[in-house]
N, C-alpha and C positions, 0 to 999 in steps of 0.2 A: 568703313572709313575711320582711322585714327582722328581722334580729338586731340589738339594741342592743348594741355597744361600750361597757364599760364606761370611764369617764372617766382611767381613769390610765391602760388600757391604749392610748388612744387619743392619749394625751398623749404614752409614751413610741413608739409608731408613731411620732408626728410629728418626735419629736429624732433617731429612731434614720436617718429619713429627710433630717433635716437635716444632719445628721453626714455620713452620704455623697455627699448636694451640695456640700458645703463643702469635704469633704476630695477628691472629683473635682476641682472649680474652684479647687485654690489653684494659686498660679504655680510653673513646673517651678524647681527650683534655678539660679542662674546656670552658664553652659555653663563648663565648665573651656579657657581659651582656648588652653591648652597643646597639651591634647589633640587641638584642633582642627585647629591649625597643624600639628601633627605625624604625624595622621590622614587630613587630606585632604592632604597633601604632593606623597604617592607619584600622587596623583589630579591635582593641577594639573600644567598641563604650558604647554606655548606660547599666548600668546593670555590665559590666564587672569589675573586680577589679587589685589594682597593690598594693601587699602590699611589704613593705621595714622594712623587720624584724630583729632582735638580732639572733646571732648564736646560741639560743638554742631551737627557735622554732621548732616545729615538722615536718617532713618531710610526708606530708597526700597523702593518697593513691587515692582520688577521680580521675577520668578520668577526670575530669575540672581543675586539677590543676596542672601547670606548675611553677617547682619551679627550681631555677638556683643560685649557688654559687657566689656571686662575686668577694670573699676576697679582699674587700673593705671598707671605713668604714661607716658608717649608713648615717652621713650627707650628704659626697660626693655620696651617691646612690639616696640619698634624693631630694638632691639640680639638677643632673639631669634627675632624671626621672620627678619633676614637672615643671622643663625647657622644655621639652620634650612634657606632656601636653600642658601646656601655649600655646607652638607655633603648637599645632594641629588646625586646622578648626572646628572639629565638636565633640571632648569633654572638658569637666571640671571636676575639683577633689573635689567631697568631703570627706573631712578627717577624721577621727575617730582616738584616739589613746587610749590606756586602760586608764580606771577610776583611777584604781591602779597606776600610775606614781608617781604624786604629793604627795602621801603616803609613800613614798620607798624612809628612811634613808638614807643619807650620809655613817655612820657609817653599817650599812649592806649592801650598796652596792658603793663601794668608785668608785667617776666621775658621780653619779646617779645628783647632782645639775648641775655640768658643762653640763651636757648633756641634761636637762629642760632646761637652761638660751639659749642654743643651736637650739633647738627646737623651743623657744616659736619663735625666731628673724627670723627663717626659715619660719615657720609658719606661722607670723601678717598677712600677705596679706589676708589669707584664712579664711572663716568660717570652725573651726574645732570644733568636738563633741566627746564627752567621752562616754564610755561605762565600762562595768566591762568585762575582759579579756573571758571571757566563753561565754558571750550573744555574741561579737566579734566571735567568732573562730565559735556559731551554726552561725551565719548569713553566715562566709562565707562557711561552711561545705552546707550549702541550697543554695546558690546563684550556688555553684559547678555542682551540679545536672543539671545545665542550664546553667550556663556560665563559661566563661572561666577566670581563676586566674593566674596572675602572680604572683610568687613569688620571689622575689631579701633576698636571704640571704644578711647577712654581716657578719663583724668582732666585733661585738659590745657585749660584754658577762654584759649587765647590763638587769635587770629583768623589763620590762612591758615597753619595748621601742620602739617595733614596732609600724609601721605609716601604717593604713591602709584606701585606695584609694580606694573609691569605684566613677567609674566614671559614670557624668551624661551628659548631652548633652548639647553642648554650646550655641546651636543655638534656644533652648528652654527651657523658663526659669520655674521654681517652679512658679508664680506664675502666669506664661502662663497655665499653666498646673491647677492649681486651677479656674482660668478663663474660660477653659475648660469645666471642669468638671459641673460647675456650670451651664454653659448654656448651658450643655447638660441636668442635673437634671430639670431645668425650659422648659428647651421648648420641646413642640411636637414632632415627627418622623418627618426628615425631609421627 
């Protein structure tokens, strides 16, 4: 024989079960992007990347790629995540930014010079290389497939400004690595 439920108690059932849907399903905190960068550091090693993009890059689906809001603005994400690098032991950045920059008007995208003159001063230290925005985005859409991507959004709504990091090993250099190569092509089995 069914038992009737009385009406309020079945009223407060239903809030008390609404309550912990609601509070199960709200959205986690924004990720502390500090922590991020400074957490998976010691983890990224050759091969891996750290790109610091404009808030209207895409948000990609690959299983390699770990992407985090920082609502922050480009430079200041810039300025410490290659701090960050710098004082790692065993990587270094090489940087890439779109082809497209240096062609992208004042006039159709107003701060677009303040934020080259910006860039270049952040940048001198480094060798950086240019690409066109789509050769960019398959390299890192292929690198994914195998390694792991950071991604640091920002606040920056100007067109072809992201900075991407693709990191290589500090403790060997390009032209160790061609030295290598070479006297492995010249010499016999060991």
């Amino acid at each position: 024989m069914l038992r009737k439920i009385p009406a309020l108690n079945l009223l407060s059932l239903m809030l008390f079960a609404a309550a912990v849907t609601l509070h199960a399903a709200a959205p986690d905190p924004p990720a502390d992007w500090h922590a991020a960068v400074r957490n998976e550091m010691p983890l990224l090693g050759h091969r891996n990347w750290i790109l610091v993009v404009d808030s209207a890059y895409p948000l990609q689906s690959a299983p390699g790629i770990e992407t985090i809001e920082t609502n922050d603005g480009m430079t200041d994400v810039l300025r410490y995540v290659l701090g960050t690098i710098n004082r790692s032991e065993h990587v270094r950045p090489d940087i890439t930014l779109d082809a497209e920059l240096p062609y992208v008007p004042e006039e159709d995208a107003p701060g677009v010079s303040h934020y080259r003159d910006e860039i270049k001063d952040l940048l001198h230290p480094y060798n950086v290389t240019s690409l066109p925005h789509e050769k960019i985005i398959a390299n890192i859409a292929e690198a994914s497939r195998t390694f792991h991507i950071l991604v640091l959004k920002t606040h920056l709504a100007i067109p072809y400004t992201s900075v991407f990091i693709r990191l290589n090993c500090r403790y060997w250099s390009d032209e160790a690595e061609s030295h290598l190569r070479a006297r492995m092509q010249s010499s016999p089995n060991p």
